[in-house]
C-alpha positions in Angstrom: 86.2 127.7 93.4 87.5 125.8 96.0 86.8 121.8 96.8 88.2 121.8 100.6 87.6 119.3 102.7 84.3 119.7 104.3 84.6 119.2 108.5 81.8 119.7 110.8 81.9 119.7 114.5 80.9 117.5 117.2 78.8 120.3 118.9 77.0 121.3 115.7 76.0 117.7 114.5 74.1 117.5 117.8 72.7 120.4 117.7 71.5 120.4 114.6 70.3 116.5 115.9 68.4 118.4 118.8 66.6 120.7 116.5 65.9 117.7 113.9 64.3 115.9 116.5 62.0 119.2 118.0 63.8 119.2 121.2 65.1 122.5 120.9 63.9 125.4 118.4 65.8 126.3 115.5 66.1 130.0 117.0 66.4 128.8 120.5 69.4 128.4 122.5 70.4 124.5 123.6 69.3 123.5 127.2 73.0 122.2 128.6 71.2 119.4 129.7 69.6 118.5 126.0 73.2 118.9 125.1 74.4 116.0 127.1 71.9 114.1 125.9 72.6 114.6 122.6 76.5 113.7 123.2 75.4 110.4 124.7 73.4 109.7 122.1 75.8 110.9 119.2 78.5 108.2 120.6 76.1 105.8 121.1 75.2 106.0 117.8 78.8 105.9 117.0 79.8 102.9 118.5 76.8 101.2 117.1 77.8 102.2 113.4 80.5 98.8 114.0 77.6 96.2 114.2 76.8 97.9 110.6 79.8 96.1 108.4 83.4 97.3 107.1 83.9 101.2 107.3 86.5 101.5 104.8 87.9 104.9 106.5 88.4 102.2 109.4 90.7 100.1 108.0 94.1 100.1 108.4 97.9 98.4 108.2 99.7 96.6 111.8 103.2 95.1 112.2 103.7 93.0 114.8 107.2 91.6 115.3 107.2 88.0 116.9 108.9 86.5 118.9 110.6 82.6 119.2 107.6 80.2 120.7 105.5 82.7 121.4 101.6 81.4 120.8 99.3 84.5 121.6 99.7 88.5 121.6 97.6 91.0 123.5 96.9 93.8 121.2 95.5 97.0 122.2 96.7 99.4 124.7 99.1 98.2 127.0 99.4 95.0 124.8 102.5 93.6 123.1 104.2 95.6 120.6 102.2 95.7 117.5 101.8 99.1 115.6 100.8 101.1 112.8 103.2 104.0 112.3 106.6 103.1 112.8 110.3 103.7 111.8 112.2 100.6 110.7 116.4 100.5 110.2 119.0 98.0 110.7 122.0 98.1 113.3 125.3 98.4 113.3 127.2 95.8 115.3 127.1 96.8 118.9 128.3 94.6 122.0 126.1 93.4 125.0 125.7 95.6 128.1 125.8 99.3 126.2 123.3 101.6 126.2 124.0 103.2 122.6 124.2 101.5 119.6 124.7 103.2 115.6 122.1 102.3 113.3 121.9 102.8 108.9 119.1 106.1 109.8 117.1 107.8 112.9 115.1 109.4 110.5 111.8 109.7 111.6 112.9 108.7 115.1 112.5 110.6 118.5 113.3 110.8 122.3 110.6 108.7 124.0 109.9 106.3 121.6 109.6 102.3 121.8 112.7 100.9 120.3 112.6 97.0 119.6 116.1 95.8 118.5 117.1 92.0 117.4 119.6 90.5 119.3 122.0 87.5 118.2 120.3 85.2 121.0 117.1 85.2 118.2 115.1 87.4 120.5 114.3 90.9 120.5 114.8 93.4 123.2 112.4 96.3 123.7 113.0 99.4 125.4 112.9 103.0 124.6 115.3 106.3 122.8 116.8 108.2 125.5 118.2 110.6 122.9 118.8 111.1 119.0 122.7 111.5 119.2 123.0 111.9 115.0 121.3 110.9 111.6 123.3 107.3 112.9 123.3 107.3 116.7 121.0 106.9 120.0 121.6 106.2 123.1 118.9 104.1 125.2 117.4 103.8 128.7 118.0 100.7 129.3 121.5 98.7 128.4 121.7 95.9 125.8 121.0 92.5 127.2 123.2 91.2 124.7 125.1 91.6 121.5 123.8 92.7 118.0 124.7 91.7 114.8 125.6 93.8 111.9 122.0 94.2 110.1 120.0 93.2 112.9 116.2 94.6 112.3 115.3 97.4 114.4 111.7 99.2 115.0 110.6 102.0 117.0 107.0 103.5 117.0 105.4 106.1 119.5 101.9 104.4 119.9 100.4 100.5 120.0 97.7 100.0 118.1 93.6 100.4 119.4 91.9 97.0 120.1 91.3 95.8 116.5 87.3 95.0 115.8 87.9 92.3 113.8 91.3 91.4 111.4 90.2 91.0 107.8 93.8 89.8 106.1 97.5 88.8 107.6 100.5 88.2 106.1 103.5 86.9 107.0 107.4 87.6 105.8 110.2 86.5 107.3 112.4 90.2 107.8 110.9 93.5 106.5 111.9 93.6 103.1 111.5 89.6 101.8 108.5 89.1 100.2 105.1 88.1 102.3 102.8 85.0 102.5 99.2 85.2 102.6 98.0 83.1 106.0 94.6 82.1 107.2 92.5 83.4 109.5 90.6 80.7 111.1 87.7 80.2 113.6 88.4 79.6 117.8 87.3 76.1 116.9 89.7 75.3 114.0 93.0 76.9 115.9 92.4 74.5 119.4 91.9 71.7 117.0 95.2 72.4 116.0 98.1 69.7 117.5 101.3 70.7 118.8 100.4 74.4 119.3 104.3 75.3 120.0 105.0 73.8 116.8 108.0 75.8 115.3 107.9 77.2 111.4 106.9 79.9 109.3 103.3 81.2 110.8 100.4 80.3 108.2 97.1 80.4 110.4 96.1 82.7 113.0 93.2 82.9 115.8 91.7 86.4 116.9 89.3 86.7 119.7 88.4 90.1 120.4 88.2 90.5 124.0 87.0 93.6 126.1 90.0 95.3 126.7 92.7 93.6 124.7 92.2 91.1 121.9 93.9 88.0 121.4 96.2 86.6 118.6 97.0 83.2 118.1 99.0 82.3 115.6 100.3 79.1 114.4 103.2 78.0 113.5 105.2 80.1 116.1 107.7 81.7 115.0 111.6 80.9 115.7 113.7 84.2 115.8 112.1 87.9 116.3 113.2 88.5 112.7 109.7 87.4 111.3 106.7 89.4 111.2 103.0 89.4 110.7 101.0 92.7 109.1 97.4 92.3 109.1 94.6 94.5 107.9 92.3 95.6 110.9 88.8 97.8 111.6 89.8 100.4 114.1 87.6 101.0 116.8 84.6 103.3 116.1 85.9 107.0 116.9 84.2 108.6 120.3 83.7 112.3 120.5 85.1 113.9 123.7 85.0 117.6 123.1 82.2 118.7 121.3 84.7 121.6 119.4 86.5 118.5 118.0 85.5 117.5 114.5 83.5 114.3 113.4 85.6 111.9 112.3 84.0 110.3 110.0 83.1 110.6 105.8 81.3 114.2 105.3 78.8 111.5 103.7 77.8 110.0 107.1 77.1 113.8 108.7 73.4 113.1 107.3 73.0 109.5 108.6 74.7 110.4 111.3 72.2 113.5 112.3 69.4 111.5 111.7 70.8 108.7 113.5 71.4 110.9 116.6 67.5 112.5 115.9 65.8 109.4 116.4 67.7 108.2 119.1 66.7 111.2 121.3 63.5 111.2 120.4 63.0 108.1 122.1 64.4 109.4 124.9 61.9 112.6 124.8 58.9 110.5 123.2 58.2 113.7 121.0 55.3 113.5 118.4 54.9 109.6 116.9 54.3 111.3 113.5 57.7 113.2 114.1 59.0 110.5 115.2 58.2 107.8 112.0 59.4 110.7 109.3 62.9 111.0 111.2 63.1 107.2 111.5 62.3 106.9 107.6 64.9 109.8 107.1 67.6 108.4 108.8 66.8 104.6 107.6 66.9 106.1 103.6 70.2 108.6 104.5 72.1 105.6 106.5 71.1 102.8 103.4 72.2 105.6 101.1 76.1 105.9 103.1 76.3 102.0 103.3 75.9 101.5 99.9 78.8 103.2 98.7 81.0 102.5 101.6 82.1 99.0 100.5 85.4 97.8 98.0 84.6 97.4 94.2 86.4 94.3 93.7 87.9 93.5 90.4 86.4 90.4 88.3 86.0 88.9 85.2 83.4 86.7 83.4 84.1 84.1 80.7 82.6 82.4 78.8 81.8 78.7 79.3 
């Protein structure tokens, strides 16, 4: 017996959705029309699941390097370099002006990446791998803009991060391997009432304002070489189906909630039979209360006596 991951795909979900909701016979076959309906729906219903609270499954880990007196970063697609998958190493010392420098390890590393490399002026130059030379060597499309010092943190990753929903933790650390400082996250109104916002130290509060596109992070104090970091916990954006042969991504404990979800939402748009209607309502209602409930973090605690 075999406990495999259970997957189900996009199209099936809302077909079975079309059927829940009488739009379609169990034995019949889907109107293409009722079936792009019931994709608009299923997304809809998708990006709605974010106004319901923390998704665990949607959490996950950023680095952003800083840079000196730098206030806010744009994350999100084209936005400043902030990731969650990455490669990091340190350098060799290489002069200014070359276009290949050695490095401890390219493991992990390939041709096209982003490349962000310390220089000894404090800031950090980014550009990208023109070629994987050796398990020590790459060469780079654009040429050093100055020197780099022996040890000199590099990063390279292959994609920024999505638009972050909301940032639930940061930490700050001065290189990649010293040890990291819890910082505050703080409301718009707190960070402008900050004074002398290009203020130079280790960063202990930061600002984020989710925008339409790109968010925004403040942070505060700014930082004074590229060596120092921030990593923050994040909610990814709500996954959006664009095939329907592509497989929900989601818990297989949400494909209930998620039909029923779906089922009610296109029977508004049809206006089938009230009666229908209130039993798929109260099914979805008990299936998506049912998901929530264990989709939270057991904290640990302890009670003592007084």
């Amino acid at each position: 017996m075999s406990t495999g991951v259970y997957a189900k795909a996009v199209g099936d979900l809302v077909r079975e959705a079309l059927r829940a909701a009488t739009i379609t016979g169990s034995s019949m076959p889907v109107e293409e029309s009722d079936f792009a309906n019931g994709m608009t729906a299923l997304n809809d219903v998708l990006a709605y699941l974010q106004t319901q609270g923390i998704h665990l499954w949607s959490e996950t880990e950023a680095l952003l390097p800083l840079n000196p007196d730098q206030q806010s970063y744009s994350l999100g697609v084209g936005g400043d370099h902030c990731f969650t998958d990455y490669h990091y190493t340190t350098a060799v010392a290489t002069a200014s002006g070359l276009s290949a420098i050695d490095v401890v390890s390219t493991s992990g590393m390939t041709a096209g990446d982003n490349i962000g490399i310390e220089l000894s002026t404090g800031a950090r130059q980014w550009t990208t791998i023109l070629n994987v030379v050796d398990a020590n060597s790459l060469t780079l499309n654009s040429a050093l803009s100055a020197s780099v010092n022996a040890s000199a943190s590099i990063y390279t990753y292959t994609n920024l991060i999505d638009q972050p929903i909301r940032i639930l933790s940061a930490r700050a650390a001065s290189q990649q391997t010293y040890n990291e400082l819890p910082i505050d996250i703080v409301s718009r109104q707190e960070y402008y009432d900050e004074t002398m916002k290009d203020c130079v130290g280790v960063t202990n509060t930061v600002y984020y304002s989710r925008q339409l596109n790109q968010g925004v992070l403040s942070v505060w104090p700014v930082a004074q070489t590229s060596a120092e970091i921030l990593r923050f916990t994040f909610v990814k954006p709500q996954y959006v189906a664009e095939d329907q042969s592509e497989d929900v991504l989601v818990p297989a404990e949400w494909f209930l909630p998620l039909k029923w979800a779906v089922a009610v939402e296109l029977g508004s748009i049809y206006v089938i039979d009230k009666e229908r209607q209130m039993m798929n309502e109260a099914k979805a209602a008990r299936y998506m209360d049912a998901a929530l409930s264990v989709d939270v973090e057991v904290a640990i605690f302890s009670i003592q006596p007084g």
